[in-house]
ZALO-829231 format. One line per 10 residues: number of its first residue (from 1); their letters; for each residue x negated, y negated, z of C-alpha. Coordinates in nm, 3 decimals, decimal comma. Layout:
# residues N
NUM = A = X/Y/Z; ...
# end
This chain:
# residues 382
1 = XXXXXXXXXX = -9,010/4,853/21,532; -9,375/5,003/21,515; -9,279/5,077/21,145; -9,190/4,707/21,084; -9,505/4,629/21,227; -9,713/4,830/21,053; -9,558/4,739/20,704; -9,615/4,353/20,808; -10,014/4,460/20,884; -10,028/4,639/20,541
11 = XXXXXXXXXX = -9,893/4,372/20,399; -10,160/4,108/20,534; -10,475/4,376/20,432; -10,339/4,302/20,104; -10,199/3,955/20,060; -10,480/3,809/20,257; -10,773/3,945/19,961; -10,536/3,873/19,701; -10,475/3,475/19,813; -10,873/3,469/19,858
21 = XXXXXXXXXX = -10,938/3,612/19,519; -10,641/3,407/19,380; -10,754/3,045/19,530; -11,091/3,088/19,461; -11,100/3,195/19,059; -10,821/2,917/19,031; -10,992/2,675/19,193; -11,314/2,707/19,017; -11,190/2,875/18,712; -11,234/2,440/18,517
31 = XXXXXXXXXX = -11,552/2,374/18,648; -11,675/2,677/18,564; -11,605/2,591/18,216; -11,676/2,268/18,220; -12,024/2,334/18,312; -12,066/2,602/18,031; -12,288/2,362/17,810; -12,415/2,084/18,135; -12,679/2,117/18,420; -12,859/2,533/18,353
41 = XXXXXXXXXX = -12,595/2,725/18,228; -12,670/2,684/17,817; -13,029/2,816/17,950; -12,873/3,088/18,141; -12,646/3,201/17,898; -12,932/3,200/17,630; -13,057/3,436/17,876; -12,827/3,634/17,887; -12,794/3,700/17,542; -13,151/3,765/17,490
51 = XXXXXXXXXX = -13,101/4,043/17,777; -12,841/4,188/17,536; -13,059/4,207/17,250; -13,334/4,386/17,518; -13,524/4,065/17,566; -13,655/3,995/17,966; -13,662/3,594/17,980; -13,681/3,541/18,353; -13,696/3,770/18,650; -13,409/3,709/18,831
61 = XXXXXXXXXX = -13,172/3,898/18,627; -12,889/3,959/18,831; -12,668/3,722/18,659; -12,780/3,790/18,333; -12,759/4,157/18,296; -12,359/4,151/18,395; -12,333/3,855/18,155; -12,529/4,105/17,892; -12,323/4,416/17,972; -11,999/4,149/17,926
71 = XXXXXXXXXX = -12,121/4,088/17,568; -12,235/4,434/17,495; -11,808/4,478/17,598; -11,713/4,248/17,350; -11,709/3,944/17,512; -11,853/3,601/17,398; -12,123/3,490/17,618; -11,945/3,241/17,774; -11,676/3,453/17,821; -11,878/3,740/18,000
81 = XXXXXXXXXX = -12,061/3,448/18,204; -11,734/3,294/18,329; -11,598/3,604/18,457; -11,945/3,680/18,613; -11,966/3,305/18,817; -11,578/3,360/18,902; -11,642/3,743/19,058; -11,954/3,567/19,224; -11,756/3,310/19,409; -11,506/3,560/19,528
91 = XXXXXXXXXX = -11,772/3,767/19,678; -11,946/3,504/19,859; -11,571/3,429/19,966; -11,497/3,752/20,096; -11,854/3,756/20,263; -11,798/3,446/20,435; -11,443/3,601/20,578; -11,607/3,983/20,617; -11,820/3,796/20,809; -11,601/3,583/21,028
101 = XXXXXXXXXX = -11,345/3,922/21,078; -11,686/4,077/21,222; -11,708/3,834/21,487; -11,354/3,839/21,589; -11,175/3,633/21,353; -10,795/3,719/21,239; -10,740/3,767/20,901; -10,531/3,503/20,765; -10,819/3,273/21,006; -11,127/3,424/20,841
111 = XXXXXXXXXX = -10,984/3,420/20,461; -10,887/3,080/20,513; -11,251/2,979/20,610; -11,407/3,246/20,306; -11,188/2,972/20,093; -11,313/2,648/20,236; -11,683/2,746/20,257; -11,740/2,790/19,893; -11,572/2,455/19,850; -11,746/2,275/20,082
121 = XXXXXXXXXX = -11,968/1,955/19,972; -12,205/1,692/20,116; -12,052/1,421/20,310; -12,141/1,162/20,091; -12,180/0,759/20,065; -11,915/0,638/19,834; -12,161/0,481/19,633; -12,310/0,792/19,547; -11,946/0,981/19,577; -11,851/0,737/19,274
131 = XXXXXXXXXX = -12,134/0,874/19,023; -12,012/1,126/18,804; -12,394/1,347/18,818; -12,349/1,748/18,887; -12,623/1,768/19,106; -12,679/1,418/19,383; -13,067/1,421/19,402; -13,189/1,494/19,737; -12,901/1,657/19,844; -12,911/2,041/19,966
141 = XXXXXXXXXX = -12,540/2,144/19,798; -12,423/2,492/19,982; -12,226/2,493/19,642; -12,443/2,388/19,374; -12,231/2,327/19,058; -12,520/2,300/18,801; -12,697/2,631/18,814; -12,518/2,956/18,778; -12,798/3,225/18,971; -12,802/3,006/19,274
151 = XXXXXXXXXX = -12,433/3,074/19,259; -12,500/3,432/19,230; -12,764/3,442/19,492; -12,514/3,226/19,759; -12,270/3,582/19,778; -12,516/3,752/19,920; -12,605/3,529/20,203; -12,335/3,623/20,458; -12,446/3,982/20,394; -12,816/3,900/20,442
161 = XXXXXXXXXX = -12,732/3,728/20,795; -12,545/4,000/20,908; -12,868/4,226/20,806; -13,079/3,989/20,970; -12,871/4,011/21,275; -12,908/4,399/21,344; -13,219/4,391/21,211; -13,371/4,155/21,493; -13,195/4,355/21,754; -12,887/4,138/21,815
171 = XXXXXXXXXX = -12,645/4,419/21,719; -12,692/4,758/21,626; -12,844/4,847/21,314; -12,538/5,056/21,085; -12,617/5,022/20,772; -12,843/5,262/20,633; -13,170/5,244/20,450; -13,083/5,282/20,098; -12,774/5,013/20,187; -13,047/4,822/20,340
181 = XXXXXXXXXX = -13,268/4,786/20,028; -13,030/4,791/19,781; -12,830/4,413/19,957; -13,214/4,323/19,963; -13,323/4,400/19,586; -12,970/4,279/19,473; -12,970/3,962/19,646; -13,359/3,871/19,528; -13,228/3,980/19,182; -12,960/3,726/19,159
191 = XXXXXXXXXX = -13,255/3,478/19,307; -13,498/3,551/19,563; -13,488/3,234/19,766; -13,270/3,317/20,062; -13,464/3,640/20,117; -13,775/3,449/20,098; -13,615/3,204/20,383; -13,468/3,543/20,660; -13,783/3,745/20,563; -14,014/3,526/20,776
201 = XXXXXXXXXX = -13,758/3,500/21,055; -13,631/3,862/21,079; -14,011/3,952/21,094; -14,105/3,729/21,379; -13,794/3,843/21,572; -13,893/4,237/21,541; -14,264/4,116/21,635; -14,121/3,925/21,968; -13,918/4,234/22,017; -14,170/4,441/22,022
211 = XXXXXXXXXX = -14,418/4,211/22,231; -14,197/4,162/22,501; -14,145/4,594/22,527; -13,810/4,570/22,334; -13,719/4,868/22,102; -13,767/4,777/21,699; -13,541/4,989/21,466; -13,809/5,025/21,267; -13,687/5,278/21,014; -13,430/4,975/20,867
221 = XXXXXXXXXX = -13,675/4,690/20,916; -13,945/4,876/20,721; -13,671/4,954/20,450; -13,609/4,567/20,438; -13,966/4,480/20,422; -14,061/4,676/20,106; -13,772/4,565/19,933; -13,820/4,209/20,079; -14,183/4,224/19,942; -14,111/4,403/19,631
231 = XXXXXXXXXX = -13,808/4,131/19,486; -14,058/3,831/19,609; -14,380/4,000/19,385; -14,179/4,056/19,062; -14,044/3,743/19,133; -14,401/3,563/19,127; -14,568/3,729/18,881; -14,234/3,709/18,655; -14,201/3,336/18,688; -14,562/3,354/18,548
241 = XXXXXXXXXX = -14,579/3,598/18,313; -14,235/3,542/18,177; -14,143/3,204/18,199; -14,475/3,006/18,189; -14,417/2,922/18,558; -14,720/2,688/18,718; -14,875/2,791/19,082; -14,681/2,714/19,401; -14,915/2,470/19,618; -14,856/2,308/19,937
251 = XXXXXXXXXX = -14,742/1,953/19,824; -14,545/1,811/20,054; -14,287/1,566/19,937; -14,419/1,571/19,609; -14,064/1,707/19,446; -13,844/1,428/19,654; -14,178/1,159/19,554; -14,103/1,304/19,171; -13,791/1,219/19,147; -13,804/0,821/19,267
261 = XXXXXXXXXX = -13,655/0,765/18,975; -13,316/0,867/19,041; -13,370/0,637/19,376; -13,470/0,893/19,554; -13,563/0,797/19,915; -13,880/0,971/20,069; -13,874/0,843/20,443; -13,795/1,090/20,731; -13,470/0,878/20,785; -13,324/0,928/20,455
271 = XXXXXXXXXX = -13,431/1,287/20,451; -13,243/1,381/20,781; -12,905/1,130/20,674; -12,888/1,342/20,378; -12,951/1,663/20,594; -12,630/1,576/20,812; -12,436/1,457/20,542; -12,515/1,836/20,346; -12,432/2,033/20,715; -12,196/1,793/20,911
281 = XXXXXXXXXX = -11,990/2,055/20,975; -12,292/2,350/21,161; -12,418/2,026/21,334; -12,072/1,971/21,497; -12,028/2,324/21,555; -12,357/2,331/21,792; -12,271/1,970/21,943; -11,922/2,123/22,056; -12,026/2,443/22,158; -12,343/2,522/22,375
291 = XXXXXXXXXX = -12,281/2,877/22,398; -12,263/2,898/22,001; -12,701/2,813/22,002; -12,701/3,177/22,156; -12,468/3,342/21,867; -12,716/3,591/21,690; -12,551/3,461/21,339; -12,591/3,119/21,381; -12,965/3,126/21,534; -13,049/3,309/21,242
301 = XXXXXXXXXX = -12,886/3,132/20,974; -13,040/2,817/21,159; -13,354/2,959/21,147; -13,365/3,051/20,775; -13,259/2,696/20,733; -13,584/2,544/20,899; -13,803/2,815/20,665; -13,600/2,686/20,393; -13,611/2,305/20,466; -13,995/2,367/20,519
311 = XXXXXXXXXX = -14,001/2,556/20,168; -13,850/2,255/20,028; -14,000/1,976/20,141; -14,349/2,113/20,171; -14,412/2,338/19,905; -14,372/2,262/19,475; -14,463/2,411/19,155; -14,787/2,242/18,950; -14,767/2,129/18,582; -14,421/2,023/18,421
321 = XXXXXXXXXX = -14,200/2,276/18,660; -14,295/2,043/18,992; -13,962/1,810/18,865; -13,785/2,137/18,815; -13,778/2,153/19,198; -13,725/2,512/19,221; -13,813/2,547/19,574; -13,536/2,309/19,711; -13,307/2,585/19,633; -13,397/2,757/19,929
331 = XXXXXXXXXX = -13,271/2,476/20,192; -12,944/2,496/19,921; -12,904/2,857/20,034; -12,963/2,809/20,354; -12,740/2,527/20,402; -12,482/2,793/20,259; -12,591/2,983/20,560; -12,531/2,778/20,839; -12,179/2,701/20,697; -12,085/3,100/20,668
341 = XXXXXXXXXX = -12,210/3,128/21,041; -12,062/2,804/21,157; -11,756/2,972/21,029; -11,789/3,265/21,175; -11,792/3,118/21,514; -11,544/2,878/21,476; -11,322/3,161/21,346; -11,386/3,392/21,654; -11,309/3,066/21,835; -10,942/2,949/21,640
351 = XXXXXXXXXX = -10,791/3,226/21,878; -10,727/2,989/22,102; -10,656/2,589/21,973; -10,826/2,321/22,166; -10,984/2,015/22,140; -11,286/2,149/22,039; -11,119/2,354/21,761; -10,950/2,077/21,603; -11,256/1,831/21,559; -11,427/2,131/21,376
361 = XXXXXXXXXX = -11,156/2,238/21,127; -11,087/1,858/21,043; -11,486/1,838/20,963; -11,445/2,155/20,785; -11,141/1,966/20,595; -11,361/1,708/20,525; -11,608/1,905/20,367; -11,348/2,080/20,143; -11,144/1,791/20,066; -11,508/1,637/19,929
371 = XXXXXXXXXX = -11,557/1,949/19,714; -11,210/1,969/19,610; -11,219/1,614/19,475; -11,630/1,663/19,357; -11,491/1,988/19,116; -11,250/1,758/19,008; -11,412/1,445/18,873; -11,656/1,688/18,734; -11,359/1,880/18,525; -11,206/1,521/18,430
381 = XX = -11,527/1,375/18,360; -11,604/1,592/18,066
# end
């Protein structure tokens, strides 16, 4: 009997990965080529191949240099960057799950919420649901079809929250320093903005710790700092010196205000119906569940999301890149954020089926079912 059981276990440690791995490069296996030549990808893949021949375009190069080694391979640039976005999806996946296991999620529970998260979408207006665009202006996607580093820099966010949660003195710290740095350095590689929305929060929380006579780790948190620092410099004086980038200034509304021509509305009540409509799901989560507002994960992921909502809607780039809007990929991130810790608590919470538990997986469903049918009309749109 204990042998049947422990073939059945072995069985789910690998079936479980492989059905994760399997859904998700299926499932985004068509849109992933359908956006080859729309939204940033011909850019990014230009990139790439410049890497190849030993030309630095941009400093986030995360994306690019595994797209560059692909070609060096042998494989067509497109090629090489498919297989790159496809391994990135799976690993923000299988964070998403790693994550939910950690807080006491089953298996089969946390892979099936790794799966929906990275196929989650904005609950949407139909009349906006009905237009065919890759990117809904306004919006704060946690799965942004239209650019392929944000897509990079979204598997690293379940790892980052997790370091942000022993870093702040919620759990204890395990990881060690080089392990620290290198998530760090990797994740502002790929693109910098989610590290640029934890650093602020993970340094207040050691500060308060340490104010109010608490012990700071701060061996680890020193690690993450100079790595922290180190990916945001190269990143600012790259975007200058590399791309042409203009200055970030405090402008706020001045991206949303730039884009009134895609009907863009610029009033606090539009903003917030578009911010519930992007995280429908982490708002239901804390309406259910008052004891989730004191779940390390979710604090902090909420927190990063008001640095990033404030990065945003507050700050822009001047000359020609302010209708880029490269800052509101931050709240994008961190919208990704909430939803991996949302998950993580419902998953610790699926143990036992309620009331409560239902109402969040069917919002969950509804998310999915949107970005199931959003990949969709992309793919038969083309």
């Amino acid at each position: 009997m204990s042998e049947t059981v422990e073939s059945l276990d072995t069985r789910k440690r690998f079936l479980y990965p492989a059905g994760l791995i399997a859904i998700v490069a299926m499932g985004y296996f068509p849109i992933t080529r359908t956006m080859l030549g729309q939204g940033d990808f011909p850019y990014h893949i230009g990139f790439a191949v410049a890497l190849a021949q030993g030309e630095l375009a941009v400093p986030h190069i995360l994306l690019h240099a595994l797209t560059a080694e692909g070609i060096l391979l042998g494989l067509t640039p497109t090629a090489a960057i498919t297989v790159v976005i496809l391994g990135f999806q799976v690993l923000a996946a299988w964070g998403v799950s790693w994550l939910a296991q950690r807080s006491g999620a089953s298996a089969g529970v946390a892979m099936s919420l790794g799966v929906s998260i990275v196929f989650v979408a904005p609950i949407l207006p139909l009349e906006i649901a009905a237009d065919a665009d890759v990117y809904p202006a306004g919006y704060f996607l946690p799965n942004a079809l239209n650019n392929p580093t944000v897509t990079a820099a979204k598997a690293f966010v379940p790892f980052l929250i997790e370091l942000g949660v022993m870093l702040s003195g919620a759990a204890a710290v395990t990881w060690s320093w080089s392990r620290i740095a290198a998530i760090v350095v990797f994740a502002g590689l790929a693109k910098p903005h989610y590290v640029s929305c934890l650093f602020p929060v993970v340094v207040a929380a050691c500060a308060w710790r340490w104010w109010g006579g608490h012990r700071v780790s701060w061996g680890p948190v020193l690690s993450f700092t100079i790595a922290g620092v180190a990916v945001l410099l190269w990143t600012a004086i790259g975007t200058t010196a590399l791309v042409g980038g203009g200055t970030a200034i405090i402008a706020p509304l001045a991206v949303l205000r730039s884009w009134g021509g895609q009907d863009v509305a610029v009033d606090a009540v539009s903003i917030a119906a578009r911010a519930c409509s992007d995280g429908a799901f982490p708002i239901t989560v804390l309406v259910l569940w008052p004891d989730a507002r004191r779940f390390p994960a979710l604090v902090l992921a909420w927190a990063a999301y008001g640095v990033g909502l404030a990065q945003g809607l507050l700050l822009a780039e001047t000359g020609y890149r302010m209708l880029d809007g490269n800052f509101m990929w931050s709240p994008q991130l961190a919208t990704f954020g909430v939803m991996a810790a949302s998950a993580a608590w419902l998953g610790r919470s699926s143990a036992r089926w309620n009331w409560r538990v239902m109402i969040a997986w069917s919002v969950l469903a509804i998310h999915v079912a949107y970005g199931v049918w959003w990949i969709s009309a992309r793919v038969a749109a083309r």
